[in-house]
VEXNU-702980 format. One record per residue (C-alpha): x, y, z; residue in three letters. Coordinates in nm, 3 decimals. Layout:
% residues N
<node c1="X" c2="Y" c3="Z" code="ALA"/>
...
//
This chain:
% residues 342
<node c1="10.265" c2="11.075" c3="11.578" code="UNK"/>
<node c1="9.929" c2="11.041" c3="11.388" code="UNK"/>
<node c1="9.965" c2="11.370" c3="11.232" code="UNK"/>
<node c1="10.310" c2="11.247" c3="11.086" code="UNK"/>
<node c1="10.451" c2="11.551" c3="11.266" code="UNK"/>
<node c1="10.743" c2="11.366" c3="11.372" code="UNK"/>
<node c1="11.056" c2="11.249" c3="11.240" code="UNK"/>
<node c1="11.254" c2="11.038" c3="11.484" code="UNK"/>
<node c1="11.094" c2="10.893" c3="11.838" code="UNK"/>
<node c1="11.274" c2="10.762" c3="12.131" code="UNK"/>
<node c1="11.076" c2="10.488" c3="12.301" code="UNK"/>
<node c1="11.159" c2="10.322" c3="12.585" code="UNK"/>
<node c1="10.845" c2="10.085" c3="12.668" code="UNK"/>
<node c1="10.522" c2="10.172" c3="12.597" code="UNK"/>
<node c1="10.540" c2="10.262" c3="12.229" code="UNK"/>
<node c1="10.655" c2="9.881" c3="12.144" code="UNK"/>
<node c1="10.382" c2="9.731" c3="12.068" code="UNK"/>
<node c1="9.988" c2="9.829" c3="12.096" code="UNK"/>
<node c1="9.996" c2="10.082" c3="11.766" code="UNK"/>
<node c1="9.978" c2="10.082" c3="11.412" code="UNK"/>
<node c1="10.231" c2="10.290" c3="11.202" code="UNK"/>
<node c1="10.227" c2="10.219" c3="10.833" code="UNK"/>
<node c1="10.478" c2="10.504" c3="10.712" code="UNK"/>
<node c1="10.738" c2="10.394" c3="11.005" code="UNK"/>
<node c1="11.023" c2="10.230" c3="10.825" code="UNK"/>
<node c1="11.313" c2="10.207" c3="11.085" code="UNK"/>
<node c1="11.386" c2="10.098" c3="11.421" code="UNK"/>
<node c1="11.702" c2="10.165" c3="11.596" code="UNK"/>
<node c1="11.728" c2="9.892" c3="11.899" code="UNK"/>
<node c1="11.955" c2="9.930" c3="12.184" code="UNK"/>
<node c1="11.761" c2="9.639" c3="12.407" code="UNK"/>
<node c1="11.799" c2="9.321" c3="12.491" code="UNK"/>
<node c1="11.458" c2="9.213" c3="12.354" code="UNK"/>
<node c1="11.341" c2="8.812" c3="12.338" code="UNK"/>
<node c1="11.058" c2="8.588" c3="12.212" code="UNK"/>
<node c1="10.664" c2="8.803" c3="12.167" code="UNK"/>
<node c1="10.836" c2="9.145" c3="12.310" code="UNK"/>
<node c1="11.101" c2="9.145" c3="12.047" code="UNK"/>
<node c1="10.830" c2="9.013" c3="11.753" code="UNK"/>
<node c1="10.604" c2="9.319" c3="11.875" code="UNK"/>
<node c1="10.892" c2="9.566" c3="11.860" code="UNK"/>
<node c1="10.996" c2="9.439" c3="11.474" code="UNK"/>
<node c1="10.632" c2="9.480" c3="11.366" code="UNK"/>
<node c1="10.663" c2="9.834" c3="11.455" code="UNK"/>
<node c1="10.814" c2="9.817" c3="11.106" code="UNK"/>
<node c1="10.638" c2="9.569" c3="10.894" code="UNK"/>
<node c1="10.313" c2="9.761" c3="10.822" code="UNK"/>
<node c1="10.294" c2="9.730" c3="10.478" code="UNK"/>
<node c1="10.227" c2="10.087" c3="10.360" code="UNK"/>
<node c1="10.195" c2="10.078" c3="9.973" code="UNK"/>
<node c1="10.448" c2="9.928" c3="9.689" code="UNK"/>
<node c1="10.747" c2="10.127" c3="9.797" code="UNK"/>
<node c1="10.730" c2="10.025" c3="10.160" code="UNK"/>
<node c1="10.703" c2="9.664" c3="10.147" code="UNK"/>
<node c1="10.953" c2="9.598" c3="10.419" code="UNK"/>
<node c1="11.075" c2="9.746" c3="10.755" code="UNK"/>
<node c1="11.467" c2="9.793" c3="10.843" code="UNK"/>
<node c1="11.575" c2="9.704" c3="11.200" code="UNK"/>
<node c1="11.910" c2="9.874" c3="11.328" code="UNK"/>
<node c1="12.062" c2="9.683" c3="11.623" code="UNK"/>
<node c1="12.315" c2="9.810" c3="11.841" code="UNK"/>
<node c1="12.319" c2="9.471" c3="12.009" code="UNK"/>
<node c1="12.352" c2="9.092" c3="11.869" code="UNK"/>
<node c1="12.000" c2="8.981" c3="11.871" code="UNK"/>
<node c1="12.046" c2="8.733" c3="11.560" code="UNK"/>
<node c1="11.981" c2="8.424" c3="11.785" code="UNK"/>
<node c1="11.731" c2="8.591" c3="11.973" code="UNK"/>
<node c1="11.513" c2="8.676" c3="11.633" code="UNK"/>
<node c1="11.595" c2="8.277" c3="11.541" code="UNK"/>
<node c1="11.419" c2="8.163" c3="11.829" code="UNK"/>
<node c1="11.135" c2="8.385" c3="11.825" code="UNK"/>
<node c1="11.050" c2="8.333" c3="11.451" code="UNK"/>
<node c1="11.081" c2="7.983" c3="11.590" code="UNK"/>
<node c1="10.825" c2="7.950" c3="11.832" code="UNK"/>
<node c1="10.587" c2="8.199" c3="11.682" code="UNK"/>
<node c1="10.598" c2="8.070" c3="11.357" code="UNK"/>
<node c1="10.732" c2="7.791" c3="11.124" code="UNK"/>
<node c1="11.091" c2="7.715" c3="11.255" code="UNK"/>
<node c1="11.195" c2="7.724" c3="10.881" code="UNK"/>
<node c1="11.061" c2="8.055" c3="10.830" code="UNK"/>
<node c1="11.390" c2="8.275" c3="10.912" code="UNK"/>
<node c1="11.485" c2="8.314" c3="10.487" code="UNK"/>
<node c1="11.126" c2="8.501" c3="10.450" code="UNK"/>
<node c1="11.072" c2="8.677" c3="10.779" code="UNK"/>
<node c1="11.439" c2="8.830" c3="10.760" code="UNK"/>
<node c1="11.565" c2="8.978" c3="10.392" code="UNK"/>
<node c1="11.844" c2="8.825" c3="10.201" code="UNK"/>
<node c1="12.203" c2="8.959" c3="10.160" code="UNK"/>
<node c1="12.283" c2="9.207" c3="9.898" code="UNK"/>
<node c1="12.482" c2="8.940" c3="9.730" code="UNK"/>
<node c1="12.196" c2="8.731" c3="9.669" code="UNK"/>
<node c1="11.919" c2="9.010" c3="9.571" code="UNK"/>
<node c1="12.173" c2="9.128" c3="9.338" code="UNK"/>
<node c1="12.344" c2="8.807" c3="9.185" code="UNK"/>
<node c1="12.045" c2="8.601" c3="9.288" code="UNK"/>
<node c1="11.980" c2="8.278" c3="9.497" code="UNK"/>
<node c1="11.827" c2="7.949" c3="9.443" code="UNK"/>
<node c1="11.721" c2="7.953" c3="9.110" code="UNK"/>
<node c1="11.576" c2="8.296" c3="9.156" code="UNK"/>
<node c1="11.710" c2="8.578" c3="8.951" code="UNK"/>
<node c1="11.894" c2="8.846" c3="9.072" code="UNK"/>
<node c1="11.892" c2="9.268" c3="8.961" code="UNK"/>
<node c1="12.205" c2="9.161" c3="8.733" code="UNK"/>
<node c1="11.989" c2="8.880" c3="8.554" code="UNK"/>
<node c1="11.674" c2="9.108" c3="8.526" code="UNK"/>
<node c1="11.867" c2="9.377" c3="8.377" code="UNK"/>
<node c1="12.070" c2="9.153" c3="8.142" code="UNK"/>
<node c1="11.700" c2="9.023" c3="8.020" code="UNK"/>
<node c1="11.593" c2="9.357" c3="7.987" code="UNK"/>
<node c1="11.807" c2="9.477" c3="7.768" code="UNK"/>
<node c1="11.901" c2="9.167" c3="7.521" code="UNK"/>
<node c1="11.486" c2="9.140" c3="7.492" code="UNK"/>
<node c1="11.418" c2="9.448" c3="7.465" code="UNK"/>
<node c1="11.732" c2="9.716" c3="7.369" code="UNK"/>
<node c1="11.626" c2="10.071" c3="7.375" code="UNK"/>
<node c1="11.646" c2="10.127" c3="6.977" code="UNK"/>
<node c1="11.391" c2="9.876" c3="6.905" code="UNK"/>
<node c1="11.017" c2="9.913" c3="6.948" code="UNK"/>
<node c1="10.796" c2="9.723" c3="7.152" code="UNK"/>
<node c1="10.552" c2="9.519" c3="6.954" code="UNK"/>
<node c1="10.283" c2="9.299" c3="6.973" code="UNK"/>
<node c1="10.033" c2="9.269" c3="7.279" code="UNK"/>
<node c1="10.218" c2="8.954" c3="7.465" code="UNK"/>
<node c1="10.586" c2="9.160" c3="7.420" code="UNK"/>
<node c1="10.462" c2="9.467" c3="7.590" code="UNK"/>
<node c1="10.302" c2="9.270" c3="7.866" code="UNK"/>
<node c1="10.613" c2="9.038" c3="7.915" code="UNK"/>
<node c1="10.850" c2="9.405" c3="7.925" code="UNK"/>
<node c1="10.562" c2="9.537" c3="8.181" code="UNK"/>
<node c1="10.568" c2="9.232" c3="8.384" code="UNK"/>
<node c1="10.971" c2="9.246" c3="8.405" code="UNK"/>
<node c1="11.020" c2="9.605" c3="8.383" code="UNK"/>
<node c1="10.805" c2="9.582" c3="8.711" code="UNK"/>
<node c1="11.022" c2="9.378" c3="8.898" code="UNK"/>
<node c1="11.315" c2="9.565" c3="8.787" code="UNK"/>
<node c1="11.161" c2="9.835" c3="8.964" code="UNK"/>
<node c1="11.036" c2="9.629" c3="9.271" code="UNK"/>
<node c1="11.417" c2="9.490" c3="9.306" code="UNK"/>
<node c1="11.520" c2="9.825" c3="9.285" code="UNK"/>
<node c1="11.356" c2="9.963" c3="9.577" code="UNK"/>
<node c1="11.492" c2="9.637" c3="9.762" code="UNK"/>
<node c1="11.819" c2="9.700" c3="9.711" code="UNK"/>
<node c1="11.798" c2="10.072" c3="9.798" code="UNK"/>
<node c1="11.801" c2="10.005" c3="10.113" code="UNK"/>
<node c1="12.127" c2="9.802" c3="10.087" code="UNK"/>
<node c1="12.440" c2="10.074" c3="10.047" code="UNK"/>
<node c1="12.616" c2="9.871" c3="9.803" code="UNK"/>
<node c1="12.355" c2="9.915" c3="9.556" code="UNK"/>
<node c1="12.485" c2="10.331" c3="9.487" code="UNK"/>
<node c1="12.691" c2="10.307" c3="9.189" code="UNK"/>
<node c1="12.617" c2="9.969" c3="9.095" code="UNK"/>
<node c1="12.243" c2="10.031" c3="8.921" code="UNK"/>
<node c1="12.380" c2="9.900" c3="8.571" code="UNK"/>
<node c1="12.152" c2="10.116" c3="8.386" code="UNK"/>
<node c1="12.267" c2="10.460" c3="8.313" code="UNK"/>
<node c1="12.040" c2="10.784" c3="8.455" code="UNK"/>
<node c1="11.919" c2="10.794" c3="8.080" code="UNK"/>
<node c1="11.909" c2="10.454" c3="7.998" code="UNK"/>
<node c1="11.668" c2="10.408" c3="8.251" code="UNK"/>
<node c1="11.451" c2="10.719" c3="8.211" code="UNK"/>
<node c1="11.394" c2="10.583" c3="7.832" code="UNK"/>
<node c1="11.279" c2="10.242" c3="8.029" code="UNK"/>
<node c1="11.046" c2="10.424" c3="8.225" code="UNK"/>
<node c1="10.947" c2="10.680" c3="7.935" code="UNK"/>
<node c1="10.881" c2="10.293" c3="7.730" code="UNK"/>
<node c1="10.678" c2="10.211" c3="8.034" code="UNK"/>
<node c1="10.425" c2="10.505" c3="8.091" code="UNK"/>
<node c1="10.396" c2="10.483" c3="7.737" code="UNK"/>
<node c1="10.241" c2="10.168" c3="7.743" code="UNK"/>
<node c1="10.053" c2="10.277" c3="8.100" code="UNK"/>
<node c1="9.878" c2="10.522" c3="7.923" code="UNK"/>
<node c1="9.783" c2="10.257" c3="7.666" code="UNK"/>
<node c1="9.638" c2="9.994" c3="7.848" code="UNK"/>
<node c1="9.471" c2="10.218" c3="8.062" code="UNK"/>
<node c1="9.276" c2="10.394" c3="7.751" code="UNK"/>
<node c1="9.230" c2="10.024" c3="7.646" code="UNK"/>
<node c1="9.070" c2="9.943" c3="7.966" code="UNK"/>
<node c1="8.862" c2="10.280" c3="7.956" code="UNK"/>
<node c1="8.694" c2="10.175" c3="7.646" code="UNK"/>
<node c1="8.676" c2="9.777" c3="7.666" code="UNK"/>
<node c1="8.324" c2="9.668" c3="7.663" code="UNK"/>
<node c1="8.339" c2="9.330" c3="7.777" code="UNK"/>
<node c1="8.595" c2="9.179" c3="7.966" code="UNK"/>
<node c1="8.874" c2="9.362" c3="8.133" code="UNK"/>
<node c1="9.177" c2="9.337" c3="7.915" code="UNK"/>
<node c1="9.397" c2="9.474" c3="8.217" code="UNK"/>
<node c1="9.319" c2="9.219" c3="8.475" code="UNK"/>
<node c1="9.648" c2="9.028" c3="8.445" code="UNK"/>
<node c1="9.873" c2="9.325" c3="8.405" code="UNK"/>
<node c1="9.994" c2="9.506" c3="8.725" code="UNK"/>
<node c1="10.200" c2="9.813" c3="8.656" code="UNK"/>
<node c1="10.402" c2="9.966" c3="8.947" code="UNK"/>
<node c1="10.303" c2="10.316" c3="8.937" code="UNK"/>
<node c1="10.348" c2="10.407" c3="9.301" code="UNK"/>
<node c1="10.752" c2="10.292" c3="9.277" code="UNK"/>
<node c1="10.758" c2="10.514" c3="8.923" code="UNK"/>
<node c1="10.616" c2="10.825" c3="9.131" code="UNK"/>
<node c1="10.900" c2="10.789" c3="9.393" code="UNK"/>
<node c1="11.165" c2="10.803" c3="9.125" code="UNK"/>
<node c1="10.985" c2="11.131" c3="8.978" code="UNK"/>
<node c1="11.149" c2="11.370" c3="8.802" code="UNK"/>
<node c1="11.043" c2="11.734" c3="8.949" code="UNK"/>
<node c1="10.969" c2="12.017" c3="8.810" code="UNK"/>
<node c1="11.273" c2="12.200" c3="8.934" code="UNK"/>
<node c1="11.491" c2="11.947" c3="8.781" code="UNK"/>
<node c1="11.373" c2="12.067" c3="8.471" code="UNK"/>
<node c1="11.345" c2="12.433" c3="8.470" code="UNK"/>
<node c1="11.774" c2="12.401" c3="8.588" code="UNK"/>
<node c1="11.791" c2="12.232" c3="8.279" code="UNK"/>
<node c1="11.606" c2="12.489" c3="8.094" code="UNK"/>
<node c1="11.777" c2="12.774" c3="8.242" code="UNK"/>
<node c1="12.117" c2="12.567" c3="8.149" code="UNK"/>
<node c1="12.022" c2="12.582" c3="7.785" code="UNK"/>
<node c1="11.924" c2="12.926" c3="7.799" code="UNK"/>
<node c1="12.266" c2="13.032" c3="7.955" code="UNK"/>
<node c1="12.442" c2="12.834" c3="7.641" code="UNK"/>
<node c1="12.253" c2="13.070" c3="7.382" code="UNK"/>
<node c1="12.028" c2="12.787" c3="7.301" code="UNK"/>
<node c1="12.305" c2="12.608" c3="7.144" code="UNK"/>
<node c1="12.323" c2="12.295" c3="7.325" code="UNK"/>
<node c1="12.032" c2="12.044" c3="7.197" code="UNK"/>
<node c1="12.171" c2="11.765" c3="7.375" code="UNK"/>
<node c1="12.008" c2="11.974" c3="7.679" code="UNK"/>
<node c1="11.658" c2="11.966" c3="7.460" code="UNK"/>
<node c1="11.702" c2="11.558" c3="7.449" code="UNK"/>
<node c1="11.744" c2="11.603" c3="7.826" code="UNK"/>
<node c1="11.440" c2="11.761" c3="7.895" code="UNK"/>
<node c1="11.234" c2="11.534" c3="7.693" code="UNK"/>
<node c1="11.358" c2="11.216" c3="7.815" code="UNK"/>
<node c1="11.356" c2="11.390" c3="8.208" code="UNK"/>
<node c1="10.964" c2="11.459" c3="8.122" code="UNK"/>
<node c1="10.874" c2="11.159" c3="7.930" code="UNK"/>
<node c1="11.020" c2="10.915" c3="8.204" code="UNK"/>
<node c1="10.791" c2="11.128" c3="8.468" code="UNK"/>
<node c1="10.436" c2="11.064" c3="8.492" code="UNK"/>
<node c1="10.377" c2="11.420" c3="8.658" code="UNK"/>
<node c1="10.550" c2="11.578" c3="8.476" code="UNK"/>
<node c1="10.349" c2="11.444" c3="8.110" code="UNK"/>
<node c1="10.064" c2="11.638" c3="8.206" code="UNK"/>
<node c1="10.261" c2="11.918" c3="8.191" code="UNK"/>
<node c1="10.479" c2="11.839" c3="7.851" code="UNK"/>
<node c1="10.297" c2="12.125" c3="7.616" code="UNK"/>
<node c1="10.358" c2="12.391" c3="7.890" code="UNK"/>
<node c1="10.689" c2="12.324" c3="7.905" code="UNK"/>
<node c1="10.771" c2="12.319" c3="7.562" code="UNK"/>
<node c1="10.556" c2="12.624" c3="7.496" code="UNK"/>
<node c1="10.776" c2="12.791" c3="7.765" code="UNK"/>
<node c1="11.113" c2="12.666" c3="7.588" code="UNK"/>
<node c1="11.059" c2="12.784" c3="7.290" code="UNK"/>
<node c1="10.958" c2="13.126" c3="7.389" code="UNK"/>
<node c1="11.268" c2="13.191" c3="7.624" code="UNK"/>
<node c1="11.492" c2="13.403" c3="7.390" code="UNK"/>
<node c1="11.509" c2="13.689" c3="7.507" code="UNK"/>
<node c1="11.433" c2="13.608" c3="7.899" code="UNK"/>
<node c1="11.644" c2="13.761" c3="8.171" code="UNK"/>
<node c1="11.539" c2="13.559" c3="8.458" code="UNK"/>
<node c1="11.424" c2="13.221" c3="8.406" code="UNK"/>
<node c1="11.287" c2="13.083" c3="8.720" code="UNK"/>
<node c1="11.106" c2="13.382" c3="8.764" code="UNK"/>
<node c1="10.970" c2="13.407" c3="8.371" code="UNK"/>
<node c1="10.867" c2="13.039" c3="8.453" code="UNK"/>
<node c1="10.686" c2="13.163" c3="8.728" code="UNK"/>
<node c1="10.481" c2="13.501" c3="8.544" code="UNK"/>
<node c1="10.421" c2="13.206" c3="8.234" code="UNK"/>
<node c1="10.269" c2="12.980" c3="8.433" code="UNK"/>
<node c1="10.035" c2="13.222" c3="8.580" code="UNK"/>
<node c1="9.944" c2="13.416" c3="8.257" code="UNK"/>
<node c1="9.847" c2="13.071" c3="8.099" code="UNK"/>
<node c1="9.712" c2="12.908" c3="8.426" code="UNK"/>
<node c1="9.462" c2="13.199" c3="8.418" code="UNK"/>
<node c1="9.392" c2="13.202" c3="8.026" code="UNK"/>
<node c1="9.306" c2="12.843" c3="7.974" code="UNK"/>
<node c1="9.050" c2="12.855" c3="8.335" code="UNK"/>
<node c1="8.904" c2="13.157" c3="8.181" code="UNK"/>
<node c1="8.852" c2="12.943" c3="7.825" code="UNK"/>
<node c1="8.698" c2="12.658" c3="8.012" code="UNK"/>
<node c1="8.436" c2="12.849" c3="8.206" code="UNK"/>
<node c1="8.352" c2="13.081" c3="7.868" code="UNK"/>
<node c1="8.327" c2="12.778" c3="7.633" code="UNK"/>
<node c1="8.174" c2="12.536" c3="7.859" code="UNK"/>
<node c1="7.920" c2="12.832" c3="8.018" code="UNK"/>
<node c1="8.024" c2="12.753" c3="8.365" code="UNK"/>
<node c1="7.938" c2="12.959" c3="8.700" code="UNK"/>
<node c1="8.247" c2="13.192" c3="8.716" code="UNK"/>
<node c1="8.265" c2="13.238" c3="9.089" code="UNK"/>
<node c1="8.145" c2="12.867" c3="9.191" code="UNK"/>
<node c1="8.431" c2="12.715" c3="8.941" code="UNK"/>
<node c1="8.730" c2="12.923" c3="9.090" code="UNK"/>
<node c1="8.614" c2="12.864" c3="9.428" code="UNK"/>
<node c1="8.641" c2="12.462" c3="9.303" code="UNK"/>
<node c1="8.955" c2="12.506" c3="9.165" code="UNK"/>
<node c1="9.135" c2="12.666" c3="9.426" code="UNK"/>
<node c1="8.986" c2="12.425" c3="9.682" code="UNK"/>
<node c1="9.151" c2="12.119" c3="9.490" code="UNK"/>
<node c1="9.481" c2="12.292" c3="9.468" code="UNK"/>
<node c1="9.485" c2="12.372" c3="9.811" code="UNK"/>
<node c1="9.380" c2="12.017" c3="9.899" code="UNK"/>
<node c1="9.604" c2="11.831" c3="9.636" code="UNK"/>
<node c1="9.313" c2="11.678" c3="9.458" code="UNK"/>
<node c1="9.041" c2="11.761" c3="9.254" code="UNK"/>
<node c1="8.720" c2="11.566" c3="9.348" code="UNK"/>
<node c1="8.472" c2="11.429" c3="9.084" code="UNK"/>
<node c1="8.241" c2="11.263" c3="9.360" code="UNK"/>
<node c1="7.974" c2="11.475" c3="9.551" code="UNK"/>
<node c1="7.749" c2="11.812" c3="9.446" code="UNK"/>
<node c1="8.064" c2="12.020" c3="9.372" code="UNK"/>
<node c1="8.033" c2="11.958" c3="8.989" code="UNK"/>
<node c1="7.663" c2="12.014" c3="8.959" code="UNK"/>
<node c1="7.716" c2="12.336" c3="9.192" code="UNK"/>
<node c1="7.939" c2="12.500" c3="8.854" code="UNK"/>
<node c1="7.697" c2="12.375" c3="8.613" code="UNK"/>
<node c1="7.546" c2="12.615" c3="8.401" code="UNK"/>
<node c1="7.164" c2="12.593" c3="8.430" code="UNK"/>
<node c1="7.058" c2="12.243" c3="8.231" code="UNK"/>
<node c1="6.732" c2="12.029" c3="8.288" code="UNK"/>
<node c1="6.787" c2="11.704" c3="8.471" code="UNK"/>
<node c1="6.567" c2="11.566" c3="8.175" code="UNK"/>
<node c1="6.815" c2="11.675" c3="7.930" code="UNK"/>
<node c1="6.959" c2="11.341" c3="7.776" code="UNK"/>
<node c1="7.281" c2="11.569" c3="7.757" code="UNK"/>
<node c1="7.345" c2="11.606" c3="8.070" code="UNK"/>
<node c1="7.588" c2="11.341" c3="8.180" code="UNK"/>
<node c1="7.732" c2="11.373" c3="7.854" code="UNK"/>
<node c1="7.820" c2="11.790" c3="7.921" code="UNK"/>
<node c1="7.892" c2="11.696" c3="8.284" code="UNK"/>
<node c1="8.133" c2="11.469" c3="8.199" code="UNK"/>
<node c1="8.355" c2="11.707" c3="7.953" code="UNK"/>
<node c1="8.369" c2="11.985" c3="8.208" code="UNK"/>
<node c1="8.495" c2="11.746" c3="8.466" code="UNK"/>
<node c1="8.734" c2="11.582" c3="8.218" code="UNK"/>
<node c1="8.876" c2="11.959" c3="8.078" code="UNK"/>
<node c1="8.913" c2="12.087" c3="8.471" code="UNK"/>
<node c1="9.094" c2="11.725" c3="8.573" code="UNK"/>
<node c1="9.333" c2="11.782" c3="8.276" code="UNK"/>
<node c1="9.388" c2="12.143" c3="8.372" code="UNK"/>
<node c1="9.426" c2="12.078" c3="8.724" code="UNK"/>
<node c1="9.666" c2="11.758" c3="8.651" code="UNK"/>
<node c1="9.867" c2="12.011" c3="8.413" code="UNK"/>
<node c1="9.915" c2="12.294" c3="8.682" code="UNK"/>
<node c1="9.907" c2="12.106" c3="9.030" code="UNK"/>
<node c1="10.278" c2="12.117" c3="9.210" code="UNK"/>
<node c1="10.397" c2="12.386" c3="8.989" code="UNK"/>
//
């Protein structure tokens, strides 16, 4: 269970209450539970885990609606069923109260802001950030609904041109924030980058599109627009834009794509690590030893001795020192960010 090697785990007492189990998301009950045992069981489910898990979903094989009623009752405000329990579809999607539903957001979205017109001006982009956000928080609501399949609105590309608008103007405001001197210009904007990275578009995704223009003779640029707007809607996959377009355009005369893809990657994965530890004078063995440590752990850590370990030999007193430490950890970030998961 705490090694999250586990998918599905039949309980019949003692795992009801007493742990804490932020990636469980479901519970399937087949008991006659009432008042604090049945409040425990629920909160199996209601660890909040990050943006995309903001909510737990409760099966029930049994009617336990009055049952939940009465204990939200006497544990808690007697008026607090409508935000203990979620809505209907209906009203997520059409909205409730005043409150607007997906339908409303996206009919904001794209009067305010239609795909062939740019962005502009600071308060714009925030207001599109701040809405596009909730889009996406409403969307991972009613994912878990099954009405919500086919009834998104936005088309596949329509909304990977939303989300390409969006990382765009990530990418911005973070750069703005990097070099603000004074206040924080990024304090009131919240951008919803964990619920982008579950809608990621992977890397195999891609290369089938790549392989699909390659088996058309290279004929078919509506495949090209694919690809871009598929990587430009992915933040993963931006890091890795260049190599993928250096890839496409050399694919003429390649047999086997996937595995081409494969021998490119390596060749140039091996190139460019050789070109940092030449031009930045780096200790050969200490740097691939780093490198292949953060690809086998999934993350390349700035924090610690490891940098100062690949250094090449510079006096502490050396006013440059930061300043050269900084590059090399910037160059092997971006090279590790452009190969990782591929």
């Amino acid at each position: 269970m705490k090694n999250r090697e586990i998918d599905l785990l039949i309980v019949v007492n003692m795992f009801l209450t007493g742990f804490d189990a932020t990636t469980l998301n479901t519970l399937w009950v087949d008991k006659n539970l009432k008042q604090h045992g049945l409040l425990q069981a629920y909160s199996r489910t209601n660890r909040i885990l990050n943006s995309i898990k903001t909510f737990g979903n409760i099966v029930c094989f049994r009617n336990l609606q009055k049952r939940t009623d009465d204990a939200i009752s006497l544990f808690g405000d007697k008026d607090a069923g409508g935000i203990c329990v979620l809505k209907s579809y209906k009203d997520y999607y059409s909205g409730y109260d005043g409150k607007q539903g997906y339908v409303q957001m996206i009919d904001e979205l794209q009067s305010k802001y239609p795909l062939s017109e740019q962005i502009i001006g600071e308060q714009a982009q925030k207001d599109f950030i701040g809405l596009f956000g909730a889009i996406l928080r409403m969307r991972n609501l009613l994912s878990s609904f099954d009405e919500f399949a086919g009834n998104e609105i936005l088309s596949e590309r329509d909304m990977q041109d939303y989300q390409g608008i969006y990382n765009d103007l990530y990418d911005q405001w973070r750069n703005r924030r990097k070099y603000a001197e004074k206040e924080d210009i990024t304090d009131d904007i919240v951008f919803e980058i964990e619920l982008i990275k579950q809608i990621e578009i992977n890397i195999d995704y891609v290369l089938l599109l790549v392989k699909k223009y390659h088996d058309g003779h290279l004929e078919d640029k509506e495949i090209l627009i694919s690809i871009q707007k598929a990587v430009d809607s992915s933040l993963e996959l931006r890091s890795k834009k260049a190599l993928i377009e250096t890839f496409i355009a050399g694919i003429n005369d390649v047999d086997d794509v996937m595995l081409e893809w494969r021998e490119f990657v390596t060749r140039q994965k091996e190139t460019e690590l050789a070109a940092i530890i030449s031009e930045e004078h780096l200790k050969e063995e200490e740097t691939r030893k780093l490198v292949e440590r953060s690809f086998r752990d999934g993350v390349m850590k700035t924090t610690g001795t490891d940098f100062d370990k690949i250094m090449p030999p510079i006096s502490r007193f050396n006013p440059e020192r930061e300043k050269i430490k900084e590059t090399v950890i910037q160059r092997l970030q971006q090279f590790f960010e452009r190969y990782f998961g591929i």
